[in-house]
Residue, then its C-alpha position, 0 to 999 in steps of 0.5 A: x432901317x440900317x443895319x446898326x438901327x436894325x441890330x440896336x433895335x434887336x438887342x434892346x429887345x432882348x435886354x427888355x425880354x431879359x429884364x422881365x423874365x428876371x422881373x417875373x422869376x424874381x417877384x412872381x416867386x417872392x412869396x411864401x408859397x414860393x418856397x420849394x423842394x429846391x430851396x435850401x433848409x433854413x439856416x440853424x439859428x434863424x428867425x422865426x418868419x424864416x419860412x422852411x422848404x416844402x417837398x415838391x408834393x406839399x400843398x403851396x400856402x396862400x400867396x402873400x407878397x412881403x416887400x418892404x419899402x426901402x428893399x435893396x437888392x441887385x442881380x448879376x444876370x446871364x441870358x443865353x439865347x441859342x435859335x436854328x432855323x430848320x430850313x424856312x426862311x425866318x427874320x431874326x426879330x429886329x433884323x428883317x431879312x438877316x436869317x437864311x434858311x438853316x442859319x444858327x445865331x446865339x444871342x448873349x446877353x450880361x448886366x446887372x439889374x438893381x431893385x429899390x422898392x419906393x413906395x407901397x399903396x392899397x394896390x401893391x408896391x412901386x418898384x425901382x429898377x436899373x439895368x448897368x454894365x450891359x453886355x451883348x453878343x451875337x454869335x460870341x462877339x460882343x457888341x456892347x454898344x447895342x444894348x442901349x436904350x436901358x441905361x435910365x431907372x425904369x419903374x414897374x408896380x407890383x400888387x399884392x398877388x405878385x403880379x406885374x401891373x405896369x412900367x413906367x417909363x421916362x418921358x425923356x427917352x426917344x422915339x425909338x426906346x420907347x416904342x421898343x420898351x412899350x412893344x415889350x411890356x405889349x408883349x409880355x404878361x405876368x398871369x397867375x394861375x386862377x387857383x394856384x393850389x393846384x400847382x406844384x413845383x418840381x425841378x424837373x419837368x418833363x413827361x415821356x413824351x417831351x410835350x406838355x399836357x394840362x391846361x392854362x388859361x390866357x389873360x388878354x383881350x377878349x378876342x384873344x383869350x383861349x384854353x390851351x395844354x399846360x402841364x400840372x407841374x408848373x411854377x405858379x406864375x406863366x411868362x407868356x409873350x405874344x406874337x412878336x417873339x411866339x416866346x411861350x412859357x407854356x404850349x401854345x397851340x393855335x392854327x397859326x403856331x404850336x410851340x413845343x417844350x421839348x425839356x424844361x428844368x427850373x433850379x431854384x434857391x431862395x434865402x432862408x427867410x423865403x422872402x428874395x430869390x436867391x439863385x436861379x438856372x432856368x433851362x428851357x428848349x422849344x420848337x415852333x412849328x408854324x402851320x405845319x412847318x417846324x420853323x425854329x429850334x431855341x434853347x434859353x438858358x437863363x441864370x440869376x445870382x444874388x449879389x450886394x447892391x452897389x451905389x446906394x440908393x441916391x439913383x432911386x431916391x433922385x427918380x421924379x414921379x411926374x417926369x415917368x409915363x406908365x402904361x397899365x397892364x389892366x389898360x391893355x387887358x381892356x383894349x385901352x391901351x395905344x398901340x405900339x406906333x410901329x403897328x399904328x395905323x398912320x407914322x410912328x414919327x408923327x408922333x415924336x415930341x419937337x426937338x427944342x429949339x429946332x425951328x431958330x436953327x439954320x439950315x446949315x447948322x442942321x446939315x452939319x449936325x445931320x452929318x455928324x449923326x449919320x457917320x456915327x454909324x450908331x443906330x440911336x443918333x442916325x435915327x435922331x439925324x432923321x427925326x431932326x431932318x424931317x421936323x425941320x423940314x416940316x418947320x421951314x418947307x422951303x429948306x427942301x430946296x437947300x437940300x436938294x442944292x447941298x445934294x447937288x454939290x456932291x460933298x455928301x457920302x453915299x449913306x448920308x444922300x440915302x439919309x437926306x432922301x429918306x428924310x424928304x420921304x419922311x417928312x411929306x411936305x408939298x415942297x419936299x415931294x416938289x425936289x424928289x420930283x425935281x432930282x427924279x427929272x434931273x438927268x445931271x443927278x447920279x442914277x443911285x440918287x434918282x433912284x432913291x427919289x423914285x422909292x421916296x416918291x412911292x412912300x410918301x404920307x400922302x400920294x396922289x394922282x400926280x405921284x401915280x403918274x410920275x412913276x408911271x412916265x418915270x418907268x417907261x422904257x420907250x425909246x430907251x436904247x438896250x445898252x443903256x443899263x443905268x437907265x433900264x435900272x432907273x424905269x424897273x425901280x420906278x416900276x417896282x415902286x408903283x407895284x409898291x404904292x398900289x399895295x400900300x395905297x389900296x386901304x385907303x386911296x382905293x383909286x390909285x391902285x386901280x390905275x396902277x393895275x390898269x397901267x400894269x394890266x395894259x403893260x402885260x399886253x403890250x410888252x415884248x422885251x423880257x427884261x421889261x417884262x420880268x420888271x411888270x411882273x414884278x410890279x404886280x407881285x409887289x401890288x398883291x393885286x389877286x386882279x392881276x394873277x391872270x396875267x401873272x400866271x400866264x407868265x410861269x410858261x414864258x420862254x424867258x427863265x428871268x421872267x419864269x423866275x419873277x412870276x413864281x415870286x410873284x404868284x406868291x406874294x399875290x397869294x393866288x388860291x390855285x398858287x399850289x397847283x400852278x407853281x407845282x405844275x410848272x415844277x414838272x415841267x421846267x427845264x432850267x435848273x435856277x427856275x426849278x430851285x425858285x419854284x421851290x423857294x416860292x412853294x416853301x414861302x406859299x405855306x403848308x404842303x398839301x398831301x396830294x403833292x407829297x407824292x409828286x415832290x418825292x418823285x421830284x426829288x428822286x430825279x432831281x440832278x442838281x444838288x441846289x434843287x435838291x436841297x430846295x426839295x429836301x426843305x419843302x418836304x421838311x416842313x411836312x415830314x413831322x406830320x405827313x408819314x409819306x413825306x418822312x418816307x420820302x425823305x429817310x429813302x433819300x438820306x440812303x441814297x444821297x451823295x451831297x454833303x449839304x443836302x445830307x445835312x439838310x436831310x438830318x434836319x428832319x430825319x432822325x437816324x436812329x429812329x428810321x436807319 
């Protein structure tokens, strides 16, 4: 994905994520229970279904939703997302690879959201929603074209029990709006509590010791429903958003995540009559520790405010039922509904409707639109340029050739030939894989562009044989001169690539990645060259083959530090039982300071640190000369200190005695000095 595909898709998540925390603030507290010490008093003079404000301690009343057809309202709203990783290296959602260890990022995000409710039946009301003058930032710099995908009415039912039952979507937006709208509604449930009476509300919620203790139940499939802490003082509804984001209203505490709230204040002013959400600042900091390791610390900031509908209603009164897809929260609590085509078995543009009208279009004709997307440089059309490609070259298999002739001419930039190849990747026809063969033989093509046909090549839908063997010859180094980098280059790519193919393949073409792991088995044997050799192992760790760890292992001790390098990547991503114990002890022993710095980085990517080892990382980190080392040391430790009391011992003693200001700032991550100091 690019980068602007990557970004667009973030930020359309986040203004998803927005919409329905708004939806839920808004509806999951639009009843006369909702009413709370936070509200103002009724107005002097108003009517007699004005519902008066309660004390924090006074009984909530039964749950009636009062929407009326024809209800108006808009929202000015204000999301702030402020998130620190605490030295682990994390993905920001939607841009893989883009969080370092201990970068901060603050996510920002504006718009306005109306409401229109359409229709009311026997099972609650259907609503109409828009979202205008969306705003993004990331890190204080706007970036307003990244929000889109939301600029079209959306529908949502809501039943008598104020609880979100579904969102309808326009059956015109593409692909990749699609899968992001429904990933939000998979992520995201409004869940009442079973007996809301025993909930009060109040402004502030926080004990003495920061964290949370009562229970909740979780409303999901069955394989998924448990008890987990929730404290008695809770608003009547729960925002619980699931593994995508571990975004959890409450504590969620599993053998994969704990989730923290650290502080929580929730201000709420409704009119005087009770019935709409008038303001509301919701103030919200958590930390996620994922197998021991406290991952990341985020502090959300929320704000509505009330203001006058603009427009008029034509906009909700022009939406058409039929032109709407819903999906059903009731669907998804059973296990009926699809899921979403990024984690689908099989690909999710397999499933993109035809373009109209592709199949009479020429090549050429194709190509320039393709072009012209591509350069955009905007995440919406460079995936449409793709989707466009490769239903095309689905529709017309010998158009492969015109591509590879279009390739040839060199008028093509560096991202729109990535693009092309992607998109014979993608489009799996016998023809197309016949040209990526074809430019991975042509010696007359760039380096770069043979390279790309490798990586095609070992991502095709459907590899075979053939494609094993290809690679196979394509990554031998036999004969090939030392100087000849591009070359070199060319085989260790191809070589990666069949690692890769082999993982990918072992579900269902358990045969192919047998005989990658013969072929890479038989390279440990007879490769000399270390630069070759760093190249298998790399291989292997990209196969995840556990088969092939002996040879891995054997690897750790090599007297090449590239290869050292590449077999503690490795051991990791094979994901060995004894990886703990064989990377540990190989820290001891390693004399090279980049190796010993890798190690660690792979220790820290291996999970959590065992008890028996806190000892030994101390005496490492007490003799370690080398501040990059150091600060390796001082993260893996880290993710123990708030558990382990060695580990935080070893690390109070280390921030007396350090003299670096990075790994001094590191060790403030985890040391708390008025506590320990």
């Amino acid at each position: 994905m690019s980068e602007a595909g990557g970004r667009r898709g973030l930020w359309i998540a986040v203004a998803g994520v927005a919409a329905l925390v708004v939806l839920w603030l808004i509806f999951g507290r639009n009843h006369e229970a909702a009413v709370t010490a936070a509200a103002p008093a009724p107005a002097q003079g108003s009517t007699s279904d004005e519902a008066p404000g309660t004390s924090a301690d006074a009984e909530p009343r039964s749950l009636l939703c009062r929407f009326e057809v024809g209800d108006a309202l808009a929202y000015d709203v204000h999301l702030e997302v402020r998130s620190k990783f605490n030295g682990q290296a994390v993905d920001v959602p939607g841009m893989p690879g883009q969080a370092s260890p201990s970068q901060s990022y603050t996510l920002g995000y504006r718009s306005r959201l109306e409401l229109r409710v359409l229709e009311e039946g026997e099972d609650g009301w259907l609503v109409a929603a828009r979202i205008e003058n969306n705003e993004q930032s990331l890190n204080s710099q706007v970036a307003s074209s990244m929000g889109e995908g939301y600029e079209l009415p959306f529908l949502f039912r809501m039943d008598s029990r104020c609880m979100l039952q579904g969102i309808g979507l326009s059956k015109s937006v593409d692909e990749q709006t699609r899968m992001a709208h429904q990933n939000i509604l998979l992520l995201a449930e409004g869940v009442m509590p079973a007996d809301p009476s025993a909930n009060k509300w109040t402004e502030e919620q926080l004990d003495d010791t920061g964290i949370y203790q009562a229970t909740y139940t979780v409303v999901g499939p069955a394989a998924e429903r448990a008890q987990a802490p929730m404290p008695p003082d809770v608003p009547t509804q729960v925002l619980k958003v699931r593994d995508f984001y571990k975004d959890v209203r409450p504590i969620i505490d599993t053998a994969k995540a704990t989730v923290k709230i650290l502080g929580s204040r929730d201000e709420f002013s409704f009119a005087p009559s009770g019935k709409w959400l008038s303001q509301a600042q919701v103030h919200l900091q958590l930390e996620y520790v994922v197998a021991d390791k406290p991952l990341v610390s985020k502090q959300i900031d929320l704000g509505l405010q009330r203001t006058e509908s603009a427009g008029g209603d034509a906009w909700a009164k022009a939406i058409s039922r039929s032109d709407y897809r819903f999906w059903d929260r009731m669907q998804l609590t059973a296990g009926g509904l699809e899921p979403p085509p990024a984690v689908r078995k099989g690909r999710a543009y397999d499933d993109v409707p035809p373009i109209p009208g592709l199949g009479e279009r020429s090549m050429a004709s194709v190509l320039d639109e393709f072009r012209r997307l591509v350069q955009s440089g905007e995440g919406r059309s460079i995936y449409r340029a793709q989707i466009m490609l490769l239903q095309y070259l689905r529709l017309h298999p010998e158009a492969a050739k015109l591509l590879l002739a279009e390739l040839k001419t060199g008028t093509m930039t560096e991202t729109e030939r990535a693009h092309a190849f992607l998109g014979l990747e993608m489009a799996g026809t016998k023809e197309a894989r016949e040209v990526l063969e074809t430019a991975l033989a042509d010696t007359e093509m760039s380096w770069a562009d043979r390279a790309r046909a490798v990586a095609a090549l070992s991502d095709i839908p459907e590899p075979d044989v053939a494609v094993v063997q290809t690679l196979t010859d394509a990554a031998r180094w036999e004969g090939t001169p030392i100087d000849a980098h591009d070359q070199r280059e060319l085989q260790n790519t191809a070589l990666l690539s069949l690692g890769h193919l082999a993982d990918t393949a072992r579900a269902e073409h358990p045969d192919l990645s047998e005989m990658v792991r013969l072929e890479l088995s038989n390279r440990f044997e007879s490769t000399a060259d270390p630069n070759a050799l760093a190249a298998v192992v790399g291989a292997a760790g990209n196969a995840k083959d556990p088969a092939l760890w002996p040879e891995v292992k054997d690897q750790l001790s090599h007297e090449s530090p590239h290869v050292r390098e590449m077999a503690a990547n490795a051991a990791v991503k094979i994901g060995a039982p004894d990886v703990w114990v064989s990377l540990l002890d190989q820290l001891q022993n390693e004399t090279d300071s980049r190796v010993r710095s890798k190690i660690v980085y792979s220790l820290i990517e291996a999970g959590s640190v065992p008890a028996n080892a806190v000892s030994t990382l101390g005496q490492l980190l007490a003799s370690e000369e080398h501040v990059d080392v150091r600060l390796m040391l001082v993260r893996l430790l880290g993710q123990s200190a708030a558990t382990n009391p060695d580990a935080m011992a070893i690390l109070v003693a280390r921030l007396e005695s350090e003299t670096s200001p990075p790994v001094m700032v590191e060790l403030g991550k985890y040391v708390d000095a008025t506590k320990h100091l």
